[in-house]
C-alpha positions as CSV (number, residue, x, y, z in Angstrom):
1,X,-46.1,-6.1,10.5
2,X,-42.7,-4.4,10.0
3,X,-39.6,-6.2,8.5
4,X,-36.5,-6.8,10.0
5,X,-33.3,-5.9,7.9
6,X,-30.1,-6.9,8.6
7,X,-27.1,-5.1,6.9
8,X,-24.2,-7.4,6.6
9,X,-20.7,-7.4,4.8
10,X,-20.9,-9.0,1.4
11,X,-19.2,-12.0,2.4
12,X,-22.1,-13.1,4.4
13,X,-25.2,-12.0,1.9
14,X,-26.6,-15.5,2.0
15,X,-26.6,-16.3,5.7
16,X,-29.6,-14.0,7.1
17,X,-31.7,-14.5,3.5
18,X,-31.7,-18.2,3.7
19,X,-33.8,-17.8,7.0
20,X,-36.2,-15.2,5.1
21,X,-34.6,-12.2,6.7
22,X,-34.3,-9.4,3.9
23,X,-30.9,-8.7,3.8
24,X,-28.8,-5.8,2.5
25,X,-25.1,-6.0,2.1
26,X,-22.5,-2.7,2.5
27,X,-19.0,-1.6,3.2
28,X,-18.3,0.4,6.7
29,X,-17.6,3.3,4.6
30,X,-21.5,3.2,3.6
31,X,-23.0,2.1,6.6
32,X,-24.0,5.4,7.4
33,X,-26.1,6.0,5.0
34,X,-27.3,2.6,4.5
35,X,-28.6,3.1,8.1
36,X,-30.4,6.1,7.2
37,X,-32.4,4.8,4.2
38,X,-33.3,2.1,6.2
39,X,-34.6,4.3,8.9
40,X,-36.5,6.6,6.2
41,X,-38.4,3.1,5.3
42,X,-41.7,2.8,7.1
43,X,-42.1,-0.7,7.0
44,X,-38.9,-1.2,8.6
45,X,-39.0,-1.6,12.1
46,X,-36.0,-3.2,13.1
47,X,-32.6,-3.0,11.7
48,X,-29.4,-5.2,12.4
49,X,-25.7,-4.3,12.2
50,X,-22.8,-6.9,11.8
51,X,-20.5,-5.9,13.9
52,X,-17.6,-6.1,11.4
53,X,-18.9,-3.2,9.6
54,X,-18.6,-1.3,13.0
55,X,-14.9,-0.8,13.9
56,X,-13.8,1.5,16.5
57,X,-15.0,5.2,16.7
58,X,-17.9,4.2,14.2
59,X,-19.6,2.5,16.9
60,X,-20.3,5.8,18.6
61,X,-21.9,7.1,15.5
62,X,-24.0,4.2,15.0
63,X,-25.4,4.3,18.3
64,X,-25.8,8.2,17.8
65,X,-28.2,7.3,15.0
């Protein structure tokens, strides 16, 4: 079965783990390519995005991706 990821800001890194979620913290500035090496993962088959990492014209990007 694939895992679910869920990419938060670093202020919330317990939340999603508590509930056996792998979780991955990052800044919006690395979202990008936190993204990516998600998406190069295999056994990843769903990814999550906090939406505070997303502001404004990043949100076209990330759905680009």
């Amino acid at each position: 079965m694939r895992k679910i990821v869920v990419i938060t800001p670093a202020d919330a890194r317990l939340g999603f783990a508590l509930g056996g979620v792998r979780q991955v913290t990052s800044e919006p500035a690395g979202l990008d390519a936190c993204v990516r090496g998600l998406m190069a993962d295999a056994d990843i088959g769903v990814v999550v995005v906090d939406e505070r990492l997303v502001p404004g014209p990043a949100q076209q990007r990330l759905r680009q991706v």
